[in-house]
DRENKE-516580 format. One record per residue (C-alpha): residue number from 1; residue in three letters; x, y, z. Coordinates in steps of 0.25 Angstrom, whole numbers, m for minus. Layout:
// residues N
@n = NUM	res = Ala	c1 = X	c2 = Y	c3 = Z
...
//
This chain:
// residues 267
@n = 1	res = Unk	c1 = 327	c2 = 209	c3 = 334
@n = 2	res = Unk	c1 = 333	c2 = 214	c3 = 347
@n = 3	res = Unk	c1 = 328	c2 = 207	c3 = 360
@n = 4	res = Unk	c1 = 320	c2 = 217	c3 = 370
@n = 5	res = Unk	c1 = 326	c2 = 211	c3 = 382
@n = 6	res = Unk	c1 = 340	c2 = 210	c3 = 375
@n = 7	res = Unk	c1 = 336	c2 = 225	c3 = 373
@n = 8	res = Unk	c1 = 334	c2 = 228	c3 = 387
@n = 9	res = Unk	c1 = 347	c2 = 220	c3 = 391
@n = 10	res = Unk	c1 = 356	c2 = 228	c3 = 380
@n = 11	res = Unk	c1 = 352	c2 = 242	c3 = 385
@n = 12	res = Unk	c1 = 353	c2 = 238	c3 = 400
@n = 13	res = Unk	c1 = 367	c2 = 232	c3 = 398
@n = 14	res = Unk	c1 = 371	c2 = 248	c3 = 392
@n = 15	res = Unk	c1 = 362	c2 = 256	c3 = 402
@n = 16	res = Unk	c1 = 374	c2 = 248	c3 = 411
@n = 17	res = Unk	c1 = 385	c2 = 251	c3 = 402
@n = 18	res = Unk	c1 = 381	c2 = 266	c3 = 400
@n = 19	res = Unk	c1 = 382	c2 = 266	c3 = 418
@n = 20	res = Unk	c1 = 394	c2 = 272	c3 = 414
@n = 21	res = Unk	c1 = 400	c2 = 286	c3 = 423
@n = 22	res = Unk	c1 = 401	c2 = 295	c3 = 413
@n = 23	res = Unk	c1 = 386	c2 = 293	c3 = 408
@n = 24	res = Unk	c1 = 379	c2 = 293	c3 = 422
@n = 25	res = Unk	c1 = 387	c2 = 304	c3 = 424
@n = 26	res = Unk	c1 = 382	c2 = 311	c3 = 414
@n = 27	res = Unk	c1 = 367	c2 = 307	c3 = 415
@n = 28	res = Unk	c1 = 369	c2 = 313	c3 = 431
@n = 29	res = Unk	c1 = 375	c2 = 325	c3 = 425
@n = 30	res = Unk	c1 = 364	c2 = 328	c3 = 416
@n = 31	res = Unk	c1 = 352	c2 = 326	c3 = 426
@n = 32	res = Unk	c1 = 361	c2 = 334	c3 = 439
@n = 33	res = Unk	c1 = 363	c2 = 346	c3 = 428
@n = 34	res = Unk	c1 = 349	c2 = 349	c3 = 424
@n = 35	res = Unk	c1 = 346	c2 = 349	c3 = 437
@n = 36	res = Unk	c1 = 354	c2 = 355	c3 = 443
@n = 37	res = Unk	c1 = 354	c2 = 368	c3 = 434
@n = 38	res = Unk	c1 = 337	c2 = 367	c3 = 435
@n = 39	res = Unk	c1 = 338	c2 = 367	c3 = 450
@n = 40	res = Unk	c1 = 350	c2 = 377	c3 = 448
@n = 41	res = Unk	c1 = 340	c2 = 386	c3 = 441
@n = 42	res = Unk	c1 = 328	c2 = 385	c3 = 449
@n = 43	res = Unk	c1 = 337	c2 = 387	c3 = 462
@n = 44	res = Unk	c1 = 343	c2 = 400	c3 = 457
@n = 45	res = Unk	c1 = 333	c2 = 405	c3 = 449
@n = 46	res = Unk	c1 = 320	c2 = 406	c3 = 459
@n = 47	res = Unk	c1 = 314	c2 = 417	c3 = 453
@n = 48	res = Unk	c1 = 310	c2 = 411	c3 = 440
@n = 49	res = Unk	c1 = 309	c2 = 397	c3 = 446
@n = 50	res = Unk	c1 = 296	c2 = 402	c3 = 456
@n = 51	res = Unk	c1 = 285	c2 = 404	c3 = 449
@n = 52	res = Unk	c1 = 272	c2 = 404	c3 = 458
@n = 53	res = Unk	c1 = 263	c2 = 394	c3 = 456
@n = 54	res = Unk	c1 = 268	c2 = 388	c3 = 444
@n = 55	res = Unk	c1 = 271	c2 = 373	c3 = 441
@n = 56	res = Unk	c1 = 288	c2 = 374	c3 = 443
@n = 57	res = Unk	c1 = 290	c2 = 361	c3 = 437
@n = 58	res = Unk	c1 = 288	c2 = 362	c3 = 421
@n = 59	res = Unk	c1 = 298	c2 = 374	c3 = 425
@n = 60	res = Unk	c1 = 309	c2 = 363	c3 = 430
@n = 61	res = Unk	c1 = 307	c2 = 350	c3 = 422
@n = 62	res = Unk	c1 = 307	c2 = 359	c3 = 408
@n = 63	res = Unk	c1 = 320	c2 = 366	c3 = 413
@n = 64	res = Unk	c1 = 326	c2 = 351	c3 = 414
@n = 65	res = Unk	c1 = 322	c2 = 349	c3 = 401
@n = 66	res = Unk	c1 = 326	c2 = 360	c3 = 394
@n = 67	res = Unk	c1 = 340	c2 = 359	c3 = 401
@n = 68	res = Unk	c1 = 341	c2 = 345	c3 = 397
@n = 69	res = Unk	c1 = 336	c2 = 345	c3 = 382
@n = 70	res = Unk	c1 = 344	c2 = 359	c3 = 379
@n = 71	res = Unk	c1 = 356	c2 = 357	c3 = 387
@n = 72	res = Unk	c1 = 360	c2 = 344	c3 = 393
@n = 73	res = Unk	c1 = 354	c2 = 332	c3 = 385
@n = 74	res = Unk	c1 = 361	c2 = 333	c3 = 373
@n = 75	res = Unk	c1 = 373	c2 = 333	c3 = 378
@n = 76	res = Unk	c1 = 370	c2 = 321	c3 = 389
@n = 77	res = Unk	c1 = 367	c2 = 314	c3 = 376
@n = 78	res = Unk	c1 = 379	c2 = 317	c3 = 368
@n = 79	res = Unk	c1 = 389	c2 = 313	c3 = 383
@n = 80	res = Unk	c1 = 377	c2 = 300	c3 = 385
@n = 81	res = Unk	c1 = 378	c2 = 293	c3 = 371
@n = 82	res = Unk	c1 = 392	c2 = 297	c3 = 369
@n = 83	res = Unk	c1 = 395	c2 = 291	c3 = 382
@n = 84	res = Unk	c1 = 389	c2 = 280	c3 = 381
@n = 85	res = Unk	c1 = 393	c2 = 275	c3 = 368
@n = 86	res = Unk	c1 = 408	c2 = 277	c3 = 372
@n = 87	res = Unk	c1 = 407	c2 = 267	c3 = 382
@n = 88	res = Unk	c1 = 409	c2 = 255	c3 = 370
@n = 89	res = Unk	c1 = 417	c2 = 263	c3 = 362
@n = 90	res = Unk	c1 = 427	c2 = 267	c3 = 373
@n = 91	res = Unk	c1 = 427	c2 = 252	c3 = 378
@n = 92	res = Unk	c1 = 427	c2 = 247	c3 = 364
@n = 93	res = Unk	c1 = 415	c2 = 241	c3 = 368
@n = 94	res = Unk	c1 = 407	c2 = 241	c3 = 355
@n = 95	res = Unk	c1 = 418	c2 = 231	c3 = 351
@n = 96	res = Unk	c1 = 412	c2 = 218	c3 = 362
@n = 97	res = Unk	c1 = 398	c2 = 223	c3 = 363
@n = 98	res = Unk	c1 = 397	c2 = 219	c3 = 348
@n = 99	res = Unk	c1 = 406	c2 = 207	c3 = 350
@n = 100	res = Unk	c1 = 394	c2 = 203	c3 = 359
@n = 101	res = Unk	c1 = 381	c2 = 195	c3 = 354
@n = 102	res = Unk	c1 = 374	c2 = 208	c3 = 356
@n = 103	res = Unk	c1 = 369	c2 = 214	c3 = 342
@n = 104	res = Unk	c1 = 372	c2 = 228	c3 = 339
@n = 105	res = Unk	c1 = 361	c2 = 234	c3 = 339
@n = 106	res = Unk	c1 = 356	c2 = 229	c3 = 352
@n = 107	res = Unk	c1 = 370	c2 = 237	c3 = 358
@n = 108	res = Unk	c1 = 367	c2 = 248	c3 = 350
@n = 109	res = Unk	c1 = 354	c2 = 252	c3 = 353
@n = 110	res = Unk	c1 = 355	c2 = 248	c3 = 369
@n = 111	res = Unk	c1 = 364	c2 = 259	c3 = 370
@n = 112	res = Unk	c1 = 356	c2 = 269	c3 = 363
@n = 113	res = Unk	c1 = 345	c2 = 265	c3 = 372
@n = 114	res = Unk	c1 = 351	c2 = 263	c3 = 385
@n = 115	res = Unk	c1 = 356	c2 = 279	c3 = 380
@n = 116	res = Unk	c1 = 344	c2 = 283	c3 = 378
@n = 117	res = Unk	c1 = 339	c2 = 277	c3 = 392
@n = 118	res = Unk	c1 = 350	c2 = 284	c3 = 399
@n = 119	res = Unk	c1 = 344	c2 = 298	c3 = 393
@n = 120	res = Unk	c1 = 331	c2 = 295	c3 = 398
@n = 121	res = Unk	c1 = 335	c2 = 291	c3 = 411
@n = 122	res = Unk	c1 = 342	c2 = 304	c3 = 410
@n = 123	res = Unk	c1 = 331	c2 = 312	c3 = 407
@n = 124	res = Unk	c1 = 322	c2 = 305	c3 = 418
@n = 125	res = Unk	c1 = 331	c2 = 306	c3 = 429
@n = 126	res = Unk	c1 = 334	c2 = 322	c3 = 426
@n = 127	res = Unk	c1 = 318	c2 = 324	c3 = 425
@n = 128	res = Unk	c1 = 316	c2 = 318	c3 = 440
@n = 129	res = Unk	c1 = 328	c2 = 325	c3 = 446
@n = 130	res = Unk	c1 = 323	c2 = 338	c3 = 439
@n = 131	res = Unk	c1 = 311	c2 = 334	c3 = 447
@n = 132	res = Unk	c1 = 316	c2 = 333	c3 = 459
@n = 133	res = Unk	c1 = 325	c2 = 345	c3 = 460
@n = 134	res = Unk	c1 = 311	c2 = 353	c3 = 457
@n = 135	res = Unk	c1 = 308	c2 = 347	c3 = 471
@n = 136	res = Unk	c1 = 323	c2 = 350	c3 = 477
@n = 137	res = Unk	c1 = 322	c2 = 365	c3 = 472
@n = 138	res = Unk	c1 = 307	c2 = 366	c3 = 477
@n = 139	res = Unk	c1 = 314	c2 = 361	c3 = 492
@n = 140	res = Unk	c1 = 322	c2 = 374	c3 = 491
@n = 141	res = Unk	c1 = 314	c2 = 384	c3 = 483
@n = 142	res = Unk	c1 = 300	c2 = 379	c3 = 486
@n = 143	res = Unk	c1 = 293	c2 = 392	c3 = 479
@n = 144	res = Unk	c1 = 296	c2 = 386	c3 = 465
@n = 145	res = Unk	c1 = 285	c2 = 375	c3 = 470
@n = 146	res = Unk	c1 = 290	c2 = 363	c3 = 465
@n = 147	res = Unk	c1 = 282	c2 = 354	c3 = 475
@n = 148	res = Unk	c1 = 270	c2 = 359	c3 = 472
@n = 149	res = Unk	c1 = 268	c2 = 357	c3 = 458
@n = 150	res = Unk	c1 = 266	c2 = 345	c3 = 449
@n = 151	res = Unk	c1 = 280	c2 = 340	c3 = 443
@n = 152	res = Unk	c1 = 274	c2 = 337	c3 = 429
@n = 153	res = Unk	c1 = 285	c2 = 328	c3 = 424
@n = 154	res = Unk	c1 = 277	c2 = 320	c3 = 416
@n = 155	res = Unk	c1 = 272	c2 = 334	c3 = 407
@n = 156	res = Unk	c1 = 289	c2 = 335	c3 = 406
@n = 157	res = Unk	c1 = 292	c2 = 321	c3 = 401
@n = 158	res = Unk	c1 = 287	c2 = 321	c3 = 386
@n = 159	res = Unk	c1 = 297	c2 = 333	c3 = 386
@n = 160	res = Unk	c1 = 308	c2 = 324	c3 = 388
@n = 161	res = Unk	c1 = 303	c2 = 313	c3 = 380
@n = 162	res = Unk	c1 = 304	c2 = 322	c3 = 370
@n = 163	res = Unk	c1 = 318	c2 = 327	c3 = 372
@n = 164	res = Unk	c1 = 323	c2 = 313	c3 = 372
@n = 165	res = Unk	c1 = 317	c2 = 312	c3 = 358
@n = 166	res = Unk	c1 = 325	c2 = 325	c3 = 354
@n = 167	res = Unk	c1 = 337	c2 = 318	c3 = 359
@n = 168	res = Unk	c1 = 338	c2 = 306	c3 = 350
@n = 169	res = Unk	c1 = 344	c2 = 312	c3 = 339
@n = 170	res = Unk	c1 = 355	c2 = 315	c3 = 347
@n = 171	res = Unk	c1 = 355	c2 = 303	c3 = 355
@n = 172	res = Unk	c1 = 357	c2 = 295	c3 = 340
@n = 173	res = Unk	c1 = 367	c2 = 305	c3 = 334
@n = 174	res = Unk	c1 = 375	c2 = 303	c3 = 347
@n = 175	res = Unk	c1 = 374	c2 = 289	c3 = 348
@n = 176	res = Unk	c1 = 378	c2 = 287	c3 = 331
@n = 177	res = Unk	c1 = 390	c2 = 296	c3 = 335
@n = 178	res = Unk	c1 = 393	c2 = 288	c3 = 348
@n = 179	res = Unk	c1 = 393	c2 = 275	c3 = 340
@n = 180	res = Unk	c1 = 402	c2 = 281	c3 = 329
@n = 181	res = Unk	c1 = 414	c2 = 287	c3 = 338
@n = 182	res = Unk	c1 = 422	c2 = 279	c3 = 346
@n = 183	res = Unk	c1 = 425	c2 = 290	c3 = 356
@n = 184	res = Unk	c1 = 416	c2 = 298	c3 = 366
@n = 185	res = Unk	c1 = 422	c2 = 312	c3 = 362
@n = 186	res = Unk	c1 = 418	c2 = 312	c3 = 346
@n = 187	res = Unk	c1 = 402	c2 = 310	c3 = 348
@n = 188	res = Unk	c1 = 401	c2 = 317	c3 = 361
@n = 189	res = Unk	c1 = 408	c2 = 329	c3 = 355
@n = 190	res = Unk	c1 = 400	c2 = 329	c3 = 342
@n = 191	res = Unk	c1 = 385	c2 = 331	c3 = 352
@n = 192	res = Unk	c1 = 390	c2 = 340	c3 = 362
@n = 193	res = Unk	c1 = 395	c2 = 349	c3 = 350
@n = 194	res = Unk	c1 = 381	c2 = 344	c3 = 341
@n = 195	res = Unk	c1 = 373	c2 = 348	c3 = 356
@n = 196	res = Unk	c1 = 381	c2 = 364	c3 = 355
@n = 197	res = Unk	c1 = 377	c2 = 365	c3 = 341
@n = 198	res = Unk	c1 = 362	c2 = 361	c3 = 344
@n = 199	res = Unk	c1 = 360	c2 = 370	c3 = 357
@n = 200	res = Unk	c1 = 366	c2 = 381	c3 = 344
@n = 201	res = Unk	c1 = 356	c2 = 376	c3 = 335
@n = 202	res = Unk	c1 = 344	c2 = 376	c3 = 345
@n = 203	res = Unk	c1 = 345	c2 = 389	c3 = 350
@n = 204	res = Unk	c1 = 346	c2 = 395	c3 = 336
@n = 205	res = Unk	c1 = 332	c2 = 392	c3 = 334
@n = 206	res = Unk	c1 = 332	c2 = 387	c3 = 321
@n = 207	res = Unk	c1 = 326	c2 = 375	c3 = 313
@n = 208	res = Unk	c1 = 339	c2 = 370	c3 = 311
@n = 209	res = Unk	c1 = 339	c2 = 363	c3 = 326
@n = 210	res = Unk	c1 = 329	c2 = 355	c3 = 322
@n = 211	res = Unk	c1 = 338	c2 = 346	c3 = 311
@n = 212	res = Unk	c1 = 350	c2 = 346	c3 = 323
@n = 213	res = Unk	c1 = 347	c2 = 334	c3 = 334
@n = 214	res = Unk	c1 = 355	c2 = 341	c3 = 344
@n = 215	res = Unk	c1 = 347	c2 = 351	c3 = 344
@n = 216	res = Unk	c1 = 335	c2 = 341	c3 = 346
@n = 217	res = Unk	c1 = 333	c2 = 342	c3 = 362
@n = 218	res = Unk	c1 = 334	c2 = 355	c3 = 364
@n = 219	res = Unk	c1 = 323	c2 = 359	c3 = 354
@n = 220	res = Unk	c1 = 315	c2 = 349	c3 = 354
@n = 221	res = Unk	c1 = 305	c2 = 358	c3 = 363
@n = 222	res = Unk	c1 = 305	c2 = 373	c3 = 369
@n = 223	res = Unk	c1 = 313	c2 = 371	c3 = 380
@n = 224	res = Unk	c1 = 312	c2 = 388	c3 = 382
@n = 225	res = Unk	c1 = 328	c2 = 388	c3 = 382
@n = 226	res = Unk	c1 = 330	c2 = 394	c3 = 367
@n = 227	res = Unk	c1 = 318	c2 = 397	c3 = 355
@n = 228	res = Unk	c1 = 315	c2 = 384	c3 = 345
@n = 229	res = Unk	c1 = 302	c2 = 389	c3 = 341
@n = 230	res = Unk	c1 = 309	c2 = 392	c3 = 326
@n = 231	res = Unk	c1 = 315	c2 = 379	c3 = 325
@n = 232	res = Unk	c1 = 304	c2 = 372	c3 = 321
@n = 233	res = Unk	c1 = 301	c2 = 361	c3 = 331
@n = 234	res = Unk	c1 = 287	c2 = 356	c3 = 329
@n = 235	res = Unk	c1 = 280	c2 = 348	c3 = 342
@n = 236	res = Unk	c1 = 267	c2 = 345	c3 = 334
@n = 237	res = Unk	c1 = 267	c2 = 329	c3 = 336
@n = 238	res = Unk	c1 = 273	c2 = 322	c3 = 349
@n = 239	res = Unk	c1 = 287	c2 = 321	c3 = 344
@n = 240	res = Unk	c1 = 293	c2 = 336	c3 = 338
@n = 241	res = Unk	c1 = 300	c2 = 338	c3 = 326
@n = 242	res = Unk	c1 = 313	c2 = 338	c3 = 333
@n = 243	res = Unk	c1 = 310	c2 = 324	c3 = 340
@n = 244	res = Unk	c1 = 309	c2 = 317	c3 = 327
@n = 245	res = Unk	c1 = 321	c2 = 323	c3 = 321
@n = 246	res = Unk	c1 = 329	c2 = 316	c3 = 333
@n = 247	res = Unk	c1 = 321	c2 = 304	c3 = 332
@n = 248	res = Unk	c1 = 323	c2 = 302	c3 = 318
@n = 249	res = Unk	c1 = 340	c2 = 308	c3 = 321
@n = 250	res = Unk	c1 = 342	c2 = 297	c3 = 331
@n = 251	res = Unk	c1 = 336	c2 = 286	c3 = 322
@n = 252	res = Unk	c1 = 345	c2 = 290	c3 = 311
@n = 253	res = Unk	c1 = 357	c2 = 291	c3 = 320
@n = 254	res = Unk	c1 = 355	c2 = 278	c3 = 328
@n = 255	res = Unk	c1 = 350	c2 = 270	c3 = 314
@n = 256	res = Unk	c1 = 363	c2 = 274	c3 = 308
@n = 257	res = Unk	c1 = 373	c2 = 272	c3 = 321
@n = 258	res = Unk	c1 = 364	c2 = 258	c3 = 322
@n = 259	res = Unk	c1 = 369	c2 = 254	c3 = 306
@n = 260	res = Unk	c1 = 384	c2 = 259	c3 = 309
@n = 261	res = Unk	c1 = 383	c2 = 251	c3 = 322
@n = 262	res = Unk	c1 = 381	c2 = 237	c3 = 318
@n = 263	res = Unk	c1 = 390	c2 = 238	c3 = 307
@n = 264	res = Unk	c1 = 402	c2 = 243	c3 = 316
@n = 265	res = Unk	c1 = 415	c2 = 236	c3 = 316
@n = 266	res = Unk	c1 = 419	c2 = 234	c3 = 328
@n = 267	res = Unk	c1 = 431	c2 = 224	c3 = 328
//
């Protein structure tokens, strides 16, 4: 039984690790570009923006989301989890970590969970920049009326707990493809050309986007960006249709990297 404490010590240690340029890079390019095209588009685009006594805000933040789960989160995933994994392989590092007392599996899942932190803290830092831009544009183009309405982040937030559930599939077929290649090119290439196949498959608006992971985040609700209607997607419980396929993907995925994992030859 893995100890909680030993837990907690084991992701810390490659939250520290992962402090690496490329990834915070990355994780400061996704927030600065979302906003930066929102702010663009409310700056440039006024007319549409004002609307008289109307709540601006569900406007904004559901822009941010739909840019992110469309456009930008996939591939941060692919670039995040590849990266990240490439930092053992490139340093033959897989090679001492299980040289060290440490088992397995506490190495293996403290990385997919300090991944999975970094994600969130993605998503959180971009949802209160998004809401402080809304603020900054209201400076400049006070008639959209920012400041006198109610932000609402709260109604926005179950949105994006539900898009990170859409994501795990993703997040284990990445992580399974991470473990298996040594290099960063080979798994990194396979999701950037797996995310262009899904947008395809998405906006088709056919069932068939429904049994492809990739296509997961962008359909997992209307985002008013492309029809889904005949896809088939069904919100009756808390958790849709789509969310369970990438729950039950990324146990599949993860079980099986777990299984070729512990059995690895590293010597």
């Amino acid at each position: 039984m893995i100890n909680m404490k030993t837990l907690y010590n084991s992701i810390t240690a490659e939250l520290l690790k992962l402090k690496y340029a490329p990834i915070i890079w990355l994780c400061f390019s996704v927030v600065l570009i979302i906003t930066a095209i929102i702010s663009a588009a409310a700056t440039l685009d006024q007319a549409s923006m004002v609307q008289l006594g109307k709540n601006p805000w569900p406007r904004h933040l559901g822009a941010c989301l739909g840019i992110l789960s469309v456009f930008m989160v996939v591939p941060f995933t692919v670039m995040l989890v590849s990266t990240s994994v490439f930092i053992e392989n490139h340093s033959k590092g897989w090679k001492y970590i299980y040289s060290t007392p440490r088992r397995r599996s506490l190495v293996f899942y403290s990385k997919l969970m300090a991944i999975l932190k970094i994600i969130v803290w993605v998503i959180l830092s971009l949802i209160v920049v998004n809401v402080l831009s809304g603020f900054i544009i209201d400076l400049f183009i006070p008639e959209i009326e920012f400041k006198y309405y109610e932000v609402g982040v709260l109604s926005i937030l179950p949105s994006y707990f539900h898009l990170m559930m859409a994501l795990l599939g993703i997040i284990g077929i990445q992580y399974f493809l991470s473990l298996r290649f040594k290099g960063f090119l080979v798994p990194m290439s396979i999701g950037i050309i797996a995310y262009i196949v899904a947008f395809i498959i998405g906006t088709l608006n056919k069932p068939m986007a429904l049994y492809y992971p990739y296509c997961y985040p962008s359909i997992y609700k209307d985002h008013s960006m492309f029809s889904i209607d005949k896809i088939g997607v069904t919100n009756e419980h808390f958790l849709s249709n789509v969310e369970i396929h990438s729950i039950f993907v990324f146990l599949f995925f993860i079980g099986l990297a777990h299984v070729l994992e512990i059995r690895k030859n590293v010597s």
